[in-house]
VMD Tcl script that draws the C-alpha trace (Angstrom):
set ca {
  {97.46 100.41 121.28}
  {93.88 99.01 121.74}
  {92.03 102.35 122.12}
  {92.21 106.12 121.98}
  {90.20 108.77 123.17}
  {90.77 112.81 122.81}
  {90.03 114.24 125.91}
  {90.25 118.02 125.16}
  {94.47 118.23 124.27}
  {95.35 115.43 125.77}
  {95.21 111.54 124.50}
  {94.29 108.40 126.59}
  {95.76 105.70 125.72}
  {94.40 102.30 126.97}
  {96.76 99.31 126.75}
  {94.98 95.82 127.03}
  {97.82 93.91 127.80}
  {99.28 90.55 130.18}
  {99.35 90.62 133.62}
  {103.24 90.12 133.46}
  {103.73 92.99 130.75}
  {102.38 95.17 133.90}
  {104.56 94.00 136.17}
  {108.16 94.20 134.26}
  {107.12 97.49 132.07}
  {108.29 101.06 133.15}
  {105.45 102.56 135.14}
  {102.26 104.61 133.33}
  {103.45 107.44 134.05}
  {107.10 106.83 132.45}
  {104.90 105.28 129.58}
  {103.14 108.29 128.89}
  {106.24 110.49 129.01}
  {107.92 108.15 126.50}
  {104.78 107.92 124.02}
  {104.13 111.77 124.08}
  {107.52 112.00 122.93}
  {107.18 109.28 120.23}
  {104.23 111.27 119.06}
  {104.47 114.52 119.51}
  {101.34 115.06 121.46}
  {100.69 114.98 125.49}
  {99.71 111.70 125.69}
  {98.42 110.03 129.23}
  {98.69 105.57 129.23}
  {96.56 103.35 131.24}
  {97.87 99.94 131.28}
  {94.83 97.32 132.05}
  {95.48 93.45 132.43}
  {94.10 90.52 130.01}
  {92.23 87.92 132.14}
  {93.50 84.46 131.97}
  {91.57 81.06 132.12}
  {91.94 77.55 132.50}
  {90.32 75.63 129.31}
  {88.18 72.87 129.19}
  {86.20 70.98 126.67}
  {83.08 73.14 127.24}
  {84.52 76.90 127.44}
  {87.67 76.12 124.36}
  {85.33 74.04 121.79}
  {81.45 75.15 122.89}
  {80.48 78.45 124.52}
  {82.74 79.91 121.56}
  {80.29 79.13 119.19}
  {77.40 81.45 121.22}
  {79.17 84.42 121.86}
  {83.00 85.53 121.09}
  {83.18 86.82 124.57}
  {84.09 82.62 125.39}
  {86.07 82.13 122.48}
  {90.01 81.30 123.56}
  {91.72 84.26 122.41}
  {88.49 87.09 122.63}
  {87.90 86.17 126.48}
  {91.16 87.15 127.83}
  {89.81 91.00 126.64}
  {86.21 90.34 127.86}
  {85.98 90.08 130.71}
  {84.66 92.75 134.05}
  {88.17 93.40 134.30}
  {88.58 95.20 130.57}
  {85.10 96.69 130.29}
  {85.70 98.48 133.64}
  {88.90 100.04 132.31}
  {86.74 100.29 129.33}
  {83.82 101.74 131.08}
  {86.34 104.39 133.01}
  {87.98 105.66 130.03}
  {84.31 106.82 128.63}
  {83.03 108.27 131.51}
  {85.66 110.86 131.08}
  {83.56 112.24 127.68}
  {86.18 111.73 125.06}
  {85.67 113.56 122.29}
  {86.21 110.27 120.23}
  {87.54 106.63 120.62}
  {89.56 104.79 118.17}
  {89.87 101.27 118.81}
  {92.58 99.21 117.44}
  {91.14 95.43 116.58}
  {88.14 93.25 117.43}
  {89.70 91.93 120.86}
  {89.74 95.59 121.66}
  {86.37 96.46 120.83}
  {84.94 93.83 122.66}
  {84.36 94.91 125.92}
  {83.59 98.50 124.34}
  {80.06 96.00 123.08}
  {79.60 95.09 126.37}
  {79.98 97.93 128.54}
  {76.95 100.47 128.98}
  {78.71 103.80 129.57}
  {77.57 106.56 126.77}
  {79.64 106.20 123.63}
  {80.98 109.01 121.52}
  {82.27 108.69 117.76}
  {84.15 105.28 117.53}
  {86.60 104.57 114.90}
  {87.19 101.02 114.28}
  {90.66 99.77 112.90}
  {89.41 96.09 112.01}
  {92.60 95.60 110.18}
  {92.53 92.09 110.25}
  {89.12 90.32 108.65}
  {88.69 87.61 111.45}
  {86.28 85.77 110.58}
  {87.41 84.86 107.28}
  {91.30 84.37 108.42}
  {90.04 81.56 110.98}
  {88.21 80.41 108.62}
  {90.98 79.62 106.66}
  {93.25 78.30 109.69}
  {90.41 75.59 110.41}
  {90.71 74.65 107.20}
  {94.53 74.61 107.05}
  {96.83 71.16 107.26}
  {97.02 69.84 109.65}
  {93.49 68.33 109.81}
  {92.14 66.79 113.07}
  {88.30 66.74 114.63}
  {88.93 69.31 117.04}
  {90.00 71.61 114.67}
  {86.69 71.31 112.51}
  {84.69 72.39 115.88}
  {86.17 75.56 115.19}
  {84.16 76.06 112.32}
  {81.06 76.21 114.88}
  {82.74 79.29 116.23}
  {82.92 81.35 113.15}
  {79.50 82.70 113.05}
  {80.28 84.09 116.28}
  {83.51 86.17 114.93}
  {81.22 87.18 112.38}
  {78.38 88.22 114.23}
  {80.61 90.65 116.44}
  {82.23 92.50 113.63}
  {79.25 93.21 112.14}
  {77.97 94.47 115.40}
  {81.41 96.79 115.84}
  {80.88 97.99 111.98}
  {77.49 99.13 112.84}
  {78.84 101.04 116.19}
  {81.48 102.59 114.34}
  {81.51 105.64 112.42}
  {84.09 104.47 110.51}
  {85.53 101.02 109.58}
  {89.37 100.53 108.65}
  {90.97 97.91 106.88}
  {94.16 97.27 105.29}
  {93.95 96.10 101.65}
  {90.98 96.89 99.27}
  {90.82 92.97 99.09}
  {89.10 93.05 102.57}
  {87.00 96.06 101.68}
  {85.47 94.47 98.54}
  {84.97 91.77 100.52}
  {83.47 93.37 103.61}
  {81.15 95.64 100.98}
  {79.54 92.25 100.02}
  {78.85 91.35 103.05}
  {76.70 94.65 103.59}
  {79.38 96.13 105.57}
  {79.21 100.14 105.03}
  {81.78 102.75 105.73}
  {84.54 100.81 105.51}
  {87.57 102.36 104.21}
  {91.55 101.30 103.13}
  {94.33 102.24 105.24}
  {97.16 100.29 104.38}
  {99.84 98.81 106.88}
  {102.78 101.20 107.48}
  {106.39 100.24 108.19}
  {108.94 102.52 109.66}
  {111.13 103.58 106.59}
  {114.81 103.00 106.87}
  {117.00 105.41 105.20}
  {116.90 105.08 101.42}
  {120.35 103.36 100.28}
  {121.60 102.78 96.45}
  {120.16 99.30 96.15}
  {122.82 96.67 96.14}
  {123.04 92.63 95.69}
  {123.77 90.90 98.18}
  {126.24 88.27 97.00}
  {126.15 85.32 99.57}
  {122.99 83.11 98.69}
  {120.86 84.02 101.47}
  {117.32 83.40 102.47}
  {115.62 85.09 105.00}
  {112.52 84.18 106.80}
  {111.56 86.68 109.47}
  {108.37 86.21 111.89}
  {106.96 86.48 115.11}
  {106.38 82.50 116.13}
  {104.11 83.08 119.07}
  {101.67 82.89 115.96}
  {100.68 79.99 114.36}
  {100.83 80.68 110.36}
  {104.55 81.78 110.84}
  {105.56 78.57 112.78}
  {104.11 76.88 109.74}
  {105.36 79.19 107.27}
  {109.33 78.35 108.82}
  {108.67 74.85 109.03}
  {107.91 74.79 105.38}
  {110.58 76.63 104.53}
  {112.90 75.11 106.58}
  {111.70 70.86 105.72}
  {110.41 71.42 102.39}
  {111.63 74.14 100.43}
  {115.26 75.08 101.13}
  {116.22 71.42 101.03}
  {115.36 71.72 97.18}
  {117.19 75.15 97.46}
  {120.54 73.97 98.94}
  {120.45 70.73 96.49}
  {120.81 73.13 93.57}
  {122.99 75.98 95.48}
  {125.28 74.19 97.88}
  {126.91 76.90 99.46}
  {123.15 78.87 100.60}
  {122.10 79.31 104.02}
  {118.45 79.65 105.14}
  {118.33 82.90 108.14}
  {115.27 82.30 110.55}
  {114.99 85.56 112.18}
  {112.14 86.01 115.23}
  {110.99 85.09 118.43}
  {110.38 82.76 120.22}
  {113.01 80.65 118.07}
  {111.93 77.84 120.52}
  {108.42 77.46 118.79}
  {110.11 76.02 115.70}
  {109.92 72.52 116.34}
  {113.54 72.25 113.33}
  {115.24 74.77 116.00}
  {115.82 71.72 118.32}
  {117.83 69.90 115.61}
  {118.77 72.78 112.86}
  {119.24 71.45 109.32}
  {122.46 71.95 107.56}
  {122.83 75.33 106.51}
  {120.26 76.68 108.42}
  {120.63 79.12 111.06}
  {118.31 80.49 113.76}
  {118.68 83.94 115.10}
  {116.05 84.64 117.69}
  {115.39 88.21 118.03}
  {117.57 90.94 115.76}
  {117.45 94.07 116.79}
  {119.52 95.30 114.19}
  {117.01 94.86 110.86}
  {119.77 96.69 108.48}
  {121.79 94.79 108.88}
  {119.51 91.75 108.65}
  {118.37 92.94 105.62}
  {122.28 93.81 104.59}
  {122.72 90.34 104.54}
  {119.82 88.70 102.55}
  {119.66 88.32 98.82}
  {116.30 87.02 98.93}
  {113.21 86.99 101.03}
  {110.82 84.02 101.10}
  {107.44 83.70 102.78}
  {105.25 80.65 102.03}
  {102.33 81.43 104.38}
  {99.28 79.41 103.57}
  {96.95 80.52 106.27}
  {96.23 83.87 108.55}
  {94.44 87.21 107.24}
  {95.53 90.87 106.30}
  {98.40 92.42 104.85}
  {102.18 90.65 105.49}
  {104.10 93.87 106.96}
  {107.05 91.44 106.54}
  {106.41 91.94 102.76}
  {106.17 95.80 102.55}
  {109.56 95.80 105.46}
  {111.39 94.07 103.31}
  {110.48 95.94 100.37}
  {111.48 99.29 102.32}
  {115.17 97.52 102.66}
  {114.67 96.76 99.00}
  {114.98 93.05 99.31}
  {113.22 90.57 96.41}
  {110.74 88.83 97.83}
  {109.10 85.06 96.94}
  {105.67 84.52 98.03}
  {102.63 82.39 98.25}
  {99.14 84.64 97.02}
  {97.60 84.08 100.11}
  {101.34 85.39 102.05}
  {100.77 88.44 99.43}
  {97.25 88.83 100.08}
  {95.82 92.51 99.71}
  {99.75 93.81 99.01}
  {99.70 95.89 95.52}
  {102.48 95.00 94.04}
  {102.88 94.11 90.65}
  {103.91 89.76 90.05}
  {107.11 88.89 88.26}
  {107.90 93.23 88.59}
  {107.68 94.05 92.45}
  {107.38 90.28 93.61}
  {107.48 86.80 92.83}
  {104.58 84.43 93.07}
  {104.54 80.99 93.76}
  {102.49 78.35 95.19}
  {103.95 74.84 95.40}
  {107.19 73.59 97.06}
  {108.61 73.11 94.21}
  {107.65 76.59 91.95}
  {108.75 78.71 95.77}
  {112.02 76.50 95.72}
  {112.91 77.39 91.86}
  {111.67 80.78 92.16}
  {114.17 81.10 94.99}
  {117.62 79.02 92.98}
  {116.45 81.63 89.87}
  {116.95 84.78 91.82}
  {120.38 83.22 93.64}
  {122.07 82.47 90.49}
  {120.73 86.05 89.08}
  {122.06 89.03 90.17}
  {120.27 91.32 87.81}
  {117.16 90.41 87.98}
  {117.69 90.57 92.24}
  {118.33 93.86 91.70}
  {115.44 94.98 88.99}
  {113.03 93.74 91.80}
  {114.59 95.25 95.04}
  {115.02 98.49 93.12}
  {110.94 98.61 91.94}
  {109.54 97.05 95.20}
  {111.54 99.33 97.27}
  {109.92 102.47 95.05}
  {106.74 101.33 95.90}
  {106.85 100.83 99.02}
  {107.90 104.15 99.65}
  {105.12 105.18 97.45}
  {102.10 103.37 98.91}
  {103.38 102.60 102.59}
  {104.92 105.92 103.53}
  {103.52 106.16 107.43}
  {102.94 109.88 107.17}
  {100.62 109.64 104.31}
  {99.03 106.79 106.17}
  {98.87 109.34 109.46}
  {97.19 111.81 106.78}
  {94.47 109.89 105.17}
  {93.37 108.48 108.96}
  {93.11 112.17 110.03}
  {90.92 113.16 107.32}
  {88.97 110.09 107.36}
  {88.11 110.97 111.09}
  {87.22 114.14 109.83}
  {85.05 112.99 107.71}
  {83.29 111.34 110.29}
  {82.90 113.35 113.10}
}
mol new
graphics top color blue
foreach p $ca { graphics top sphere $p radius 0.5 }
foreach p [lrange $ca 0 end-1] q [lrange $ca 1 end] { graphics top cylinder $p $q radius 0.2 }
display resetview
């Protein structure tokens, strides 16, 4: 969702979303049917398209840097189009507005309707994760000229902090960090996975790896390719029989899906993540880039599966190293991390057992649902 707004008992939901979404998705009002069922509440969806452009030299590397209303990604939710669906959501007097991420609250800064409370789930620190991604191998020229464009990120969620009544974010990492900054009223909500039924925790015997990501997004495609060229190579040199599962859409991003390596195996989209998860001794994610919290960590913690992982792919995650996960950096220290836990059983199982406890501790989505409530309270 991008943003919500109470209008006496009932709960607008406005969708930001492609022009072809609209066109193949079940109409609003079927939407709204299906979503006040999902959440208990009567719930009425607005569905409102992104705009689409053509780049060039001037509006991809330049304007960016002056405003994030021209940057690549921010434009498509900035332009008249959003902040008149936007602008028509206020001027039926909600009672509040939450807005889910900086694209979202972007044509909330432009528009000039009366606001009411906003609540601002930044989740993601942007700034600071394309920050990282400009710095990132590859390096090429036009990749530095994204640095110009960071201010810009900046300068916006500051701006959205100072609307908001309250600030969200998902790991205390980005709240310290935030804080720093001068950022104010900025609290932790962590990331929340839907919990599968708790099973008896049980070791997968085949010597599995499982990489699972969405590859319309840059750090996984990276993250697989990694995996995939550099690291399970090493793997399957010291554990002949293992197999490498890329799970994830599209599969066609990866440029190794064209010409799979032995003993790996691409899976596109799985529906069925039990019995994914069923068949994965170990999960590996060697993300080097990107911002936030990995949900892929804290999912496959909920299924109980050990997990390897760079810092930055375990960024703002609390869980314990060498108890509740496995740190590595290198090719080499993520590939030998991986052959320790496929030739031991018992220590597979110490880690999916404690991971899998905290998870269900700390990432429970109805004590997430809870401490957003009261933090709303809070700040009405």
């Amino acid at each position: 969702m991008d943003a919500i707004g109470r209008i006496a008992n009932e709960i607008e939901m406005l969708f930001l979303v492609p022009e072809n979404f609209i066109r193949e998705a079940p109409d609003e009002a079927t939407l709204s049917r299906q979503q006040s069922a999902f959440w208990g509440q009567n719930i009425r969806v607005t569905l409102a398209p992104l705009d689409r452009r053509k780049e060039n030299n001037l509006n991809h590397y330049v304007l960016p840097s002056l405003s994030v209303r021209h940057h690549p990604f921010f434009s498509a939710y900035s332009g008249p189009r959003q902040v008149a669906a936007i602008t028509a959501q206020l001027q039926r007097k909600p009672d509040l507005v939450f807005v889910q991420r900086l694209a979202a609250m972007s044509p909330v800064l432009q528009t000039r309707a009366a606001l009411p409370p906003i609540f601002f789930d930044l989740d993601d620190v942007e700034h600071k994760a394309r920050l990282r991604s400009a710095l990132a191998p590859p390096r090429y020229l036009g990749k530095y000229a994204y640095l110009s464009q960071i201010p810009a990120i900046h300068l916006a969620e500051r701006r959205a902090a100072r609307l908001a009544r309250a600030v969200f974010v998902c790991s205390e990492l980005d709240q310290r960090y935030l804080g720093a900054l001068g950022l104010r009223r900025v609290h932790v909500v962590p990331n929340a996975v839907p919990l599968p039924q708790k099973r008896e925790y049980r070791v997968v015997q085949e010597p599995t790896i499982l990489y699972l990501g969405n590859y319309g997004h840059a750090p996984n495609i990276g993250a697989a390719e990694r995996l995939i060229r550099r690291i399970f190579p090493a793997v399957r040199a010291r554990v002949p029989g293992a197999r490498l599962l890329i799970a994830g859409s599209p599969a066609a991003a990866l440029p190794s899906s064209k010409n799979p390596p032995e003993g790996v195996n691409f899976l596109g989209f799985v529906p069925d993540l039990q019995a994914l998860y069923a068949a994965s001794r170990v999960v590996c994610c060697p993300i080097t880039e990107g911002g936030g919290t990995r949900v892929k960590i804290v999912e496959a913690g909920a299924y109980g599966r050990p997990v390897v992982s760079t810092r930055v792919g375990a960024e703002g995650l609390n869980f314990v190293a060498d108890r509740e996960i496995i740190l590595a950096e290198s090719d080499d220290d993520l590939s030998r991390a991986c052959i320790a836990l496929l030739n031991d059983a018992e220590r597979c199982e110490k880690i999916g057992v404690v991971i899998q406890e905290k998870v269900y501790q700390a990432y429970n989505p109805e004590r997430i649902v809870e401490s957003i409530t009261n933090l709303i309270k809070r700040g009405l």
